[in-house]
Kinemage of the C-alpha trace (Angstrom):
@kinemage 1
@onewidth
@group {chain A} dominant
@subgroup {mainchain}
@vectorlist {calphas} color= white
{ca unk a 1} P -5.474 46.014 24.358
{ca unk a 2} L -5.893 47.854 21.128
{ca unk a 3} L -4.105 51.490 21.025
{ca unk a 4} L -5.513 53.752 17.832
{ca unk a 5} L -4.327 56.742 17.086
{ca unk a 6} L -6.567 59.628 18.487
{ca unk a 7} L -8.744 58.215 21.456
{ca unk a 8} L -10.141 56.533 19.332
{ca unk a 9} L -11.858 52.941 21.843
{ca unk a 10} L -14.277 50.637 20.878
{ca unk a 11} L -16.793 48.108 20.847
{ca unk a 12} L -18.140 47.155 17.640
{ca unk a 13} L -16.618 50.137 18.032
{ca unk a 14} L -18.288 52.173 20.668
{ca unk a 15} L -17.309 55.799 20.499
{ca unk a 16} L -14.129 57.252 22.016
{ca unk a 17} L -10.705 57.623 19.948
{ca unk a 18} L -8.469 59.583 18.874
{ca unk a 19} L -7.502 60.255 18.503
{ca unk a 20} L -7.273 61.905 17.353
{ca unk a 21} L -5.845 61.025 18.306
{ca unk a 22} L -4.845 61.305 18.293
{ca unk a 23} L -4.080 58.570 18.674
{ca unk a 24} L -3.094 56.487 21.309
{ca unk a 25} L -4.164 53.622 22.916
{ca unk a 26} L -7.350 52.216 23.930
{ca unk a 27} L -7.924 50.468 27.231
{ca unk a 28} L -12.037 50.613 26.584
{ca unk a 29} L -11.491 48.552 23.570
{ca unk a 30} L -10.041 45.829 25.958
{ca unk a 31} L -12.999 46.316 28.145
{ca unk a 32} L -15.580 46.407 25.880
{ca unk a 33} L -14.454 42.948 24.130
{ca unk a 34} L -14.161 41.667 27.730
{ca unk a 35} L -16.523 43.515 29.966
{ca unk a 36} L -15.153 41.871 33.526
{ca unk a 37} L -11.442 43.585 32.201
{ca unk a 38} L -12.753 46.675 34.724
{ca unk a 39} L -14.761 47.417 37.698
{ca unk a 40} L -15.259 50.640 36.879
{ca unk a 41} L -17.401 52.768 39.926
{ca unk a 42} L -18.126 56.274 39.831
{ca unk a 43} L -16.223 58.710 41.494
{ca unk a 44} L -18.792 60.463 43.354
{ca unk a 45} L -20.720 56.543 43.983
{ca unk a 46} L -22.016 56.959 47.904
{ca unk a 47} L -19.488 54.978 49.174
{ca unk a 48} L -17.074 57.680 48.103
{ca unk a 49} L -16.145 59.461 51.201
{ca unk a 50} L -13.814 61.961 48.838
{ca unk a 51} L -16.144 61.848 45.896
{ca unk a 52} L -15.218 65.491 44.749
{ca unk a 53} L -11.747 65.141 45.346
{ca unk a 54} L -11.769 62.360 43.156
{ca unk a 55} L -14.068 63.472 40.891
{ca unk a 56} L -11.637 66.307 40.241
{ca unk a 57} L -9.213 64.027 40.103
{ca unk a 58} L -10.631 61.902 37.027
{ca unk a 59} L -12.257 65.511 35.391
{ca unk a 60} L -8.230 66.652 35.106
{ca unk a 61} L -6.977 64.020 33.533
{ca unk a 62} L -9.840 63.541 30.880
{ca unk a 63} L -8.993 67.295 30.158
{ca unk a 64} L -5.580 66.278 29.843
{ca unk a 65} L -6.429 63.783 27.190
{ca unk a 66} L -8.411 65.749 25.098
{ca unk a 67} L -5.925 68.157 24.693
{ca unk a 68} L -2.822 65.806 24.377
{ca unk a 69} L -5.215 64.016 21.699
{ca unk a 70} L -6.821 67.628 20.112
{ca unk a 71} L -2.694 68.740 19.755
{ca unk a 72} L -1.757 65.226 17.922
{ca unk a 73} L -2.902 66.384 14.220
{ca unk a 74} L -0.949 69.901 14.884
{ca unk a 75} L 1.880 67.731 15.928
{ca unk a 76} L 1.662 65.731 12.847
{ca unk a 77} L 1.608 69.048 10.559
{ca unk a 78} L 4.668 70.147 12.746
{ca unk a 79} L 6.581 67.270 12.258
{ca unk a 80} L 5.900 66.446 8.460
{ca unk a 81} L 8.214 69.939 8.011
{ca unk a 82} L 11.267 68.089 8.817
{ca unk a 83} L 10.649 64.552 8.347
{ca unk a 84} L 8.691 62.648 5.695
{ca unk a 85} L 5.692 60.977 6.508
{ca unk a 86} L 6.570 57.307 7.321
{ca unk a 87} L 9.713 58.664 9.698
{ca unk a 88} L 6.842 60.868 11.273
{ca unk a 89} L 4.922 57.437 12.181
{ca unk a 90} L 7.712 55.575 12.788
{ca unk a 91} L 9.447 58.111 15.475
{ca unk a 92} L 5.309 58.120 16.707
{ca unk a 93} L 5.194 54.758 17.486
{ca unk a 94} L 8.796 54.291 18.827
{ca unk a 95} L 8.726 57.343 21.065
{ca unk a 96} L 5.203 55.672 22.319
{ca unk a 97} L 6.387 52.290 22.574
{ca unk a 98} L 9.252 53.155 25.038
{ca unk a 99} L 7.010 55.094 27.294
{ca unk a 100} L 4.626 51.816 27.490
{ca unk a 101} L 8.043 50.058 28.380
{ca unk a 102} L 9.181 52.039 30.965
{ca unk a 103} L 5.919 50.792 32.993
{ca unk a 104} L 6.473 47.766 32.008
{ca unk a 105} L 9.773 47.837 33.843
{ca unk a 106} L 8.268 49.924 36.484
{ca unk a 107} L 5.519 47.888 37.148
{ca unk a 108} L 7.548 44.681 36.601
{ca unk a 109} L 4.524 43.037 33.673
{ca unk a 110} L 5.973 40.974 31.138
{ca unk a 111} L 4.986 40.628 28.055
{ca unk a 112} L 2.526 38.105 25.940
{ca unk a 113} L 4.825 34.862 25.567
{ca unk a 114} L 2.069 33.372 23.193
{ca unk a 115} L 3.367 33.140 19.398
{ca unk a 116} L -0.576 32.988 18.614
{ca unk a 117} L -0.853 36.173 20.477
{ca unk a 118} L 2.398 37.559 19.059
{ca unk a 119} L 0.919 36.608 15.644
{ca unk a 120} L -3.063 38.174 16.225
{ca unk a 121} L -0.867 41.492 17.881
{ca unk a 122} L 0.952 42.067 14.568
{ca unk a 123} L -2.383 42.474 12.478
{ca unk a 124} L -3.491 44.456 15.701
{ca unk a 125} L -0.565 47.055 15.106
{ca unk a 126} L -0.538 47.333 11.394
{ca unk a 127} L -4.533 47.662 11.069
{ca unk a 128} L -4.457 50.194 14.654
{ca unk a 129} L -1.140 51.955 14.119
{ca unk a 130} L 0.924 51.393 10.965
{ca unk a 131} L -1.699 51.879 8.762
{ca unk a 132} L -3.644 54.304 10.343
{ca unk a 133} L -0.868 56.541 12.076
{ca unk a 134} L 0.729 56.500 8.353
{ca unk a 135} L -2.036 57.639 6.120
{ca unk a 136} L -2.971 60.578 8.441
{ca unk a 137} L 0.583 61.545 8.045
{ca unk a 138} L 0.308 61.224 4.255
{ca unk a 139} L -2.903 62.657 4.493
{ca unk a 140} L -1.479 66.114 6.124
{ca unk a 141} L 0.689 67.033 3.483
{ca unk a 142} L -2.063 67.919 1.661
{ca unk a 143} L -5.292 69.142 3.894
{ca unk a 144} L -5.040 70.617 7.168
{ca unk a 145} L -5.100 69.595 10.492
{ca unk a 146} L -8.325 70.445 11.257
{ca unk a 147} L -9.367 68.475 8.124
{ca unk a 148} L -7.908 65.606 9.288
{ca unk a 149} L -8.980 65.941 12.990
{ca unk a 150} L -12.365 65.824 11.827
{ca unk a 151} L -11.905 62.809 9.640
{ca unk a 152} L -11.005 61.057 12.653
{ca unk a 153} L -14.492 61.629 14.527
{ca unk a 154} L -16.178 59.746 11.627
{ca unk a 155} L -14.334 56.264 12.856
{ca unk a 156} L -17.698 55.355 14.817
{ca unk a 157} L -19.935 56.263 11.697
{ca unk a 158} L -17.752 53.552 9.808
{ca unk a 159} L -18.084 50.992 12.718
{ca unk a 160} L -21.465 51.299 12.618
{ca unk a 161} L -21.689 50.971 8.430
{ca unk a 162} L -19.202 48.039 8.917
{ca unk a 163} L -21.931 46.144 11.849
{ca unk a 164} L -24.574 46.534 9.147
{ca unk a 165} L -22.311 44.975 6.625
{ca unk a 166} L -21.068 42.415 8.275
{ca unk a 167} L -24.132 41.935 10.739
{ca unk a 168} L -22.172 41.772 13.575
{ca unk a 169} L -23.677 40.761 17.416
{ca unk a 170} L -23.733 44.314 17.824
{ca unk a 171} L -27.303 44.891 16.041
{ca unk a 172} L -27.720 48.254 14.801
{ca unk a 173} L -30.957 50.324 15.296
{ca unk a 174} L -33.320 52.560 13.368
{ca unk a 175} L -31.802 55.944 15.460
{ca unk a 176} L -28.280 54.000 15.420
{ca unk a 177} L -28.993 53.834 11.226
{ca unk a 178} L -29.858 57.325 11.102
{ca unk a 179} L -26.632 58.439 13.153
{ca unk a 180} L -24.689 57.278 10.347
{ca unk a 181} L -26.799 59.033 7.618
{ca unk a 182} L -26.646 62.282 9.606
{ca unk a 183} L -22.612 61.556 10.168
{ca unk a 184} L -22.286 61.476 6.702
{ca unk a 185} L -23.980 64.302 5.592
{ca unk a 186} L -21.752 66.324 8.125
{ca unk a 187} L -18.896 64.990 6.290
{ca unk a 188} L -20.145 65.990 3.023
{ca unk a 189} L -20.732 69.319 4.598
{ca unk a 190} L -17.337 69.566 5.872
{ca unk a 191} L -15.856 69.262 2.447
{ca unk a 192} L -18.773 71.725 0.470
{ca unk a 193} L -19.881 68.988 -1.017
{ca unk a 194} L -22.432 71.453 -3.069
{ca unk a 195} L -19.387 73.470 -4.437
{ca unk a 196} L -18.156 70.246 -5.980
{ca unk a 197} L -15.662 70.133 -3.289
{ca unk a 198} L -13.859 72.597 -4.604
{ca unk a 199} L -10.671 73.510 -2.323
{ca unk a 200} L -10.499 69.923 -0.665
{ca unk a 201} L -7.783 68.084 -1.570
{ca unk a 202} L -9.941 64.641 -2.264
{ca unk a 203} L -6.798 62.227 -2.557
{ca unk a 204} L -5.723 63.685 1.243
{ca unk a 205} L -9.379 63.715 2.463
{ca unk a 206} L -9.823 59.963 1.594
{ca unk a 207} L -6.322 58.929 3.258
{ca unk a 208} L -7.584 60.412 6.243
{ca unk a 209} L -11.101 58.853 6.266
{ca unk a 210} L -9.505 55.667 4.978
{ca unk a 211} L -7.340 55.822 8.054
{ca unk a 212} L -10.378 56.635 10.119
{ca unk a 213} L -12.232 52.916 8.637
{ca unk a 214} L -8.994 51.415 10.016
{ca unk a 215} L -10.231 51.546 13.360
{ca unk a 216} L -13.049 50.002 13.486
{ca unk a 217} L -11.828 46.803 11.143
{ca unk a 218} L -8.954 46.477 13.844
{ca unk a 219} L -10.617 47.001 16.575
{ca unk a 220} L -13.902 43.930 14.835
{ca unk a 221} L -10.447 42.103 14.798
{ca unk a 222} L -8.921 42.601 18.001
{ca unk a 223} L -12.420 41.472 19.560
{ca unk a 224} L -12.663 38.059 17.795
{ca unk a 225} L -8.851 37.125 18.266
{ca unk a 226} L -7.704 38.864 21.476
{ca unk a 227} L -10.426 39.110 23.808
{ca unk a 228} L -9.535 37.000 27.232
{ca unk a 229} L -6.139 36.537 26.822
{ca unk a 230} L -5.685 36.808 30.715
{ca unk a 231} L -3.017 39.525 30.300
{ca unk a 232} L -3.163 43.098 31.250
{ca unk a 233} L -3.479 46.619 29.241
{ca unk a 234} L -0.097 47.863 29.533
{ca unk a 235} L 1.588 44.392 28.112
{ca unk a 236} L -0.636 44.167 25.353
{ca unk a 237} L -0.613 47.385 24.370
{ca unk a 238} L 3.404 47.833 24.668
{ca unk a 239} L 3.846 44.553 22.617
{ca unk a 240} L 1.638 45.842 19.585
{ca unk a 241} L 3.528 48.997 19.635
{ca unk a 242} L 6.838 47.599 19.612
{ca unk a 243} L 5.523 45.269 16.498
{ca unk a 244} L 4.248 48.589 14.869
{ca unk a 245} L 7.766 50.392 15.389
{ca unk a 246} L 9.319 46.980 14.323
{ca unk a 247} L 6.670 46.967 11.052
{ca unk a 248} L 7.705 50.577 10.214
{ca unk a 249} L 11.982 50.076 10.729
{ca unk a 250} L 11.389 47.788 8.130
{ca unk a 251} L 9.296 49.760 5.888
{ca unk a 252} L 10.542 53.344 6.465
{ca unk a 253} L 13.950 53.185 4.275
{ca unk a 254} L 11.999 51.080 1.573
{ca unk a 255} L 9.966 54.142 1.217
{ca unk a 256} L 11.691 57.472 2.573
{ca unk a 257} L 15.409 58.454 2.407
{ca unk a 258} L 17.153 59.145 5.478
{ca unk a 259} L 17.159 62.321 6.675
{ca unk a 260} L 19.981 64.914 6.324
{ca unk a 261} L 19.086 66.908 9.442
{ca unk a 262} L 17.048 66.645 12.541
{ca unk a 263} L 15.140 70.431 13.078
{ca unk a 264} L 14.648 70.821 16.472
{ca unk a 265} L 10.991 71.764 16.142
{ca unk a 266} L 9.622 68.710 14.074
{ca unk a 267} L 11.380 66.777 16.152
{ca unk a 268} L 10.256 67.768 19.386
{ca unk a 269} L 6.851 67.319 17.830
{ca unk a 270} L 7.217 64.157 16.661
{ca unk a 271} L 8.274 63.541 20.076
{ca unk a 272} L 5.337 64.667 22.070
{ca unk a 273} L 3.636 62.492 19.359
{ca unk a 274} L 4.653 59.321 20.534
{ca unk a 275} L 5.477 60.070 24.052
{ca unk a 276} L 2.434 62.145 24.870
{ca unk a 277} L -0.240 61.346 22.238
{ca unk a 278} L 0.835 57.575 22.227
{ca unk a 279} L 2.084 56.375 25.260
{ca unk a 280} L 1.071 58.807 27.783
{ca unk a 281} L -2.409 58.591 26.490
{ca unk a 282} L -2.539 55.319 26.958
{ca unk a 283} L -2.020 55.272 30.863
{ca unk a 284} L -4.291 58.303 30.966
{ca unk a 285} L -7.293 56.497 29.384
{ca unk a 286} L -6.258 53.627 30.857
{ca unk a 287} L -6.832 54.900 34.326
{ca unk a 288} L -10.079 57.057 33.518
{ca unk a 289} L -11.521 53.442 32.103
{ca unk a 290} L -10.414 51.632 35.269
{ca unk a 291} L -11.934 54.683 37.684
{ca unk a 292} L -14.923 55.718 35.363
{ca unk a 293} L -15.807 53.243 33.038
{ca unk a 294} L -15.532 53.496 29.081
{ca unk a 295} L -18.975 55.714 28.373
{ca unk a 296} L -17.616 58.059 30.267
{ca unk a 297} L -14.165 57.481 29.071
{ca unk a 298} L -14.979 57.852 25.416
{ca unk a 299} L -16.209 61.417 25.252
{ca unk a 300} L -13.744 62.359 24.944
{ca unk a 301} L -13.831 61.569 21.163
{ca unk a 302} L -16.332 64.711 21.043
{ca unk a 303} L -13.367 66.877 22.272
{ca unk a 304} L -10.613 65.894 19.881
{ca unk a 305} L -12.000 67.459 16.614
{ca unk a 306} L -12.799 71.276 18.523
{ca unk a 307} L -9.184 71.106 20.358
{ca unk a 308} L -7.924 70.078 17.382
{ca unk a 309} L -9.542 73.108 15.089
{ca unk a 310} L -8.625 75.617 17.508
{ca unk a 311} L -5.430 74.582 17.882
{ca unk a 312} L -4.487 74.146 13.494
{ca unk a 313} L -6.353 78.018 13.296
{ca unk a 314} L -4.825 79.698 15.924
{ca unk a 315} L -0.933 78.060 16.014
{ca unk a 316} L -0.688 77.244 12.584
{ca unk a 317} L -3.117 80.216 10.767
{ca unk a 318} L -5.028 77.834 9.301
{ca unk a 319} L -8.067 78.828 7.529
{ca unk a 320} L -11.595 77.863 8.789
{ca unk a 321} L -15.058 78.133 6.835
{ca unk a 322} L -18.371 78.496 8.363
{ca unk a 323} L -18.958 74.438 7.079
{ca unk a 324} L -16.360 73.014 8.946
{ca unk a 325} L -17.496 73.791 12.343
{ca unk a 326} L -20.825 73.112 11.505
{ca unk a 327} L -20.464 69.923 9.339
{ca unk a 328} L -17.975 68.561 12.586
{ca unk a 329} L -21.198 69.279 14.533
{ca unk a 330} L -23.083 67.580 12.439
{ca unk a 331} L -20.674 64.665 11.892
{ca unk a 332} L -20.653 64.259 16.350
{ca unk a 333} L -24.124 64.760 16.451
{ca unk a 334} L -24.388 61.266 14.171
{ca unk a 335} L -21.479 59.846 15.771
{ca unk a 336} L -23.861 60.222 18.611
{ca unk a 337} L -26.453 58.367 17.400
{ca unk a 338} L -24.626 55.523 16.035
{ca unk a 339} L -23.421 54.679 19.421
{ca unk a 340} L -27.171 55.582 21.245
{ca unk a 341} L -28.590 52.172 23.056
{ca unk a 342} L -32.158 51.027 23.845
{ca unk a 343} L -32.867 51.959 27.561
{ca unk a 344} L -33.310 48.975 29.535
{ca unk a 345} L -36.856 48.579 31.330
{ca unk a 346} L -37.580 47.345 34.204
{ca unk a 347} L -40.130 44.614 33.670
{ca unk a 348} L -43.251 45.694 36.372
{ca unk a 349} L -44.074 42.816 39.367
C-alpha cells in the first residue's frame, strides 16, 4: 500500500526500506497494517517439492533489490548533475508511476474509486514520496551518497522514538529502547560527532534524516487510515504514485526553472530511478512479501546502506572514513534492536 523511497516497509514501522531506497514501494507495510493481506510460506516449507529451486528463486530477486535499492542514492547524485532537485523527484516518481501502470493494464486492476481513499492516498504520497524522495535529493547536493544512504537506515530508529512518543499499540521494550540509543550513537559516529562534525555538511545531513522520519509518520498514517480497504498492492500503490507525480507537476516549476538540456547520463539515471528503484521495486518486494513473508522481506534494509557505500566510493570516488562504516554498523546493529520481539512461549500442559 505504502511505497517509500529505499525499501524502506513497515509496521509501526518494522524494519525494511529503502530504500534506500531507495526507495520504492512497500508491500510489507500493507501486510503488516493488515496481517491476512499475505499467506506468506517458506520456500523450502516440507510441502515444497522444489524447495531449492524456489528458494533460489526468491534469494535472486532479494539480491536484485538490494542492489536496485543500494544504486538509488548514486542515481540520485547522477541525476542532480543535469537536473535540479525537484525535476530529479518528479521524473522519480513519474518514471515509477508508469511502470506500476503498465501492470495495472496488464493485470487488468483498477484503481481505488473511493474519494475518502483518494483523499487518505494524497497524504500517503506527499508524507512517503514527495517529501521524502525530495529532501534526499536536496540533501545530495551537499553530502554524499553514502551519507545519505546511511541516513536512510535510521528510518526504524525514528519509528521506534515516534511509538514511544506517541505510545502507539506497538509497545516498545527495554532491548527495543536500547536499539534506538545504540542507533543513535552510530549516527553520531557517522558524522564525527567528537570532531564537532567537522566536514559534514549539517543542513544536508538533517534533510536526509528529516526525510528518513518521513517514513515512519506516513507509514503510523497509512496504518490508521488505509488498512482494509479490500483493494490490492499494485492499485494502491500506482494511485499514490500518480498523486505524488501529480503533487510534484504542480510544484516543480513553482520552484525550479525548466531545463535547457536533457544530458543523456542524468537522465538515464533519473530513469532507472523511477523505473527500477520505484516501480520495479515495488513488484520485486511485492512478490518476495507474498512468497516469504515481510521479516524476511525487510532485510533487506541491512543491504541498502553497504551497496550503497560501495557503490558512491568506487563509481563516483567518493571518500570514505574509518567512522562511516563503522558508525553504519553501529546504526544496523540498533536498527536491529528496535525491531527485536519477545519470543513467544509455549505455556507447559
Amino acid at each position: 500500500m505504502s511505497t517509500t523511497a529505499d525499501g524502506s516497509t513497515a509496521s509501526a514501522p518494522p524494519l525494511s526500506s529503502s530504500t534506500a531506497t531507495t526507495t520504492a514501494a512497500s508491500a510489507a507495510a500493507t501486510t503488516a497494517a493488515d496481517p491476512t493481506a499475505t499467506g506468506a510460506a517458506s520456500p523450502d516449507s516440507p510441502g515444497s517439492a522444489a524447495g531449492p529451486r524456489r528458494a533460489m528463486g526468491w534469494l535472486l530477486r532479494f539480491a536484485v533489490l538490494c542492489l536496485v535499492w543500494g544504486f538509488s542514492f548514486l542515481f540520485i547524485k547522477v541525476g542532480n548533475r543535469g537536473f535540479a532537485p525537484l525535476q530529479v523527484t518528479l521524473g522519480r516518481v513519474g518514471f515509477g508511476a508508469l511502470v506500476l501502470v503498465v501492470m495495472l493494464l496488464v493485470t487488468r486492476e483498477r484503481l481505488p474509486r473511493s474519494a475518502r481513499i483518494w483523499g487518505h492516498l494524497a497524504v500517503a504520497a506527499l508524507l512517503l514520496n514527495v517529501l521524502p524522495f525530495s529532501l534526499f535529493a536536496y540533501s545530495e547536493l551537499t553530502i554524499p551518497s553514502t551519507l545519505a544512504g546511511i541516513c536512510n537506515a535510521t528510518s526504524p530508529l525514528w519509528g521506534m522514538l515516534l511509538s514511544l512518543v506517541a505510545l502507539s499499540e506497538d509497545r516498545p521494550t527495554r532491548r527495543r529502547v536500547a536499539g534506538l540509543g545504540v542507533g543513535f550513537l552510530g549516527v553520531l559516529t557517522v558524522l564525527g560527532a567528537w570532531q564537532g562534525f567537522s566536514g559534514t555538511d549539517l543542513t544536508g545531513t538533517a534533510m536526509a534524516l528529516g526525510a528518513s522520519l518521513s517514513y515512519p509518520i506516513g507509514w503510523i498514517y497509512v496504518r490508521r487510515t488505509l488498512a482494509g480497504t479490500g483493494h490490492s498492492h499494485l492499485s494502491m500503490t500506482s494511485a499514490q504514485l500518480l498523486l505524488a507525480t501529480a503533487q510534484l507537476a504542480v510544484l516543480t516549476p513553482l520552484f525550479s526553472p525548466m531545463p535547457t538540456s536533457f544530458p543523456v547520463v542524468p537522465l538515464l539515471a533519473v530513469f532507472a530511478l523511477g523505473a527500477l528503484g520505484t516501480g520495479f521495486a515495488f513488484l520485486l518486494q511485492y512478490g518476495l512479501v507474498a512468497e516469504v513473508g515481510p521479516t524476511t522481506a525487510q532485510m533487506v534494509t541491512y543491504f541498502i546502506p553497504v551497496i550503497g557505500t560501495a557503490a558512491g566510493v568506487t563509481l563516483l570516488d567518493e571518500q570514505l572514513s574509518w567512522n562511516t562504516p563503522v558508525g553504519a554498523l553501529i546504526v544496523l546493529a540498533g536498527a536491529a534492536l528496535t525491531q527485536s520481539r519477545p519470543r513467544r512461549t509455549t505455556p507447559s500442559p
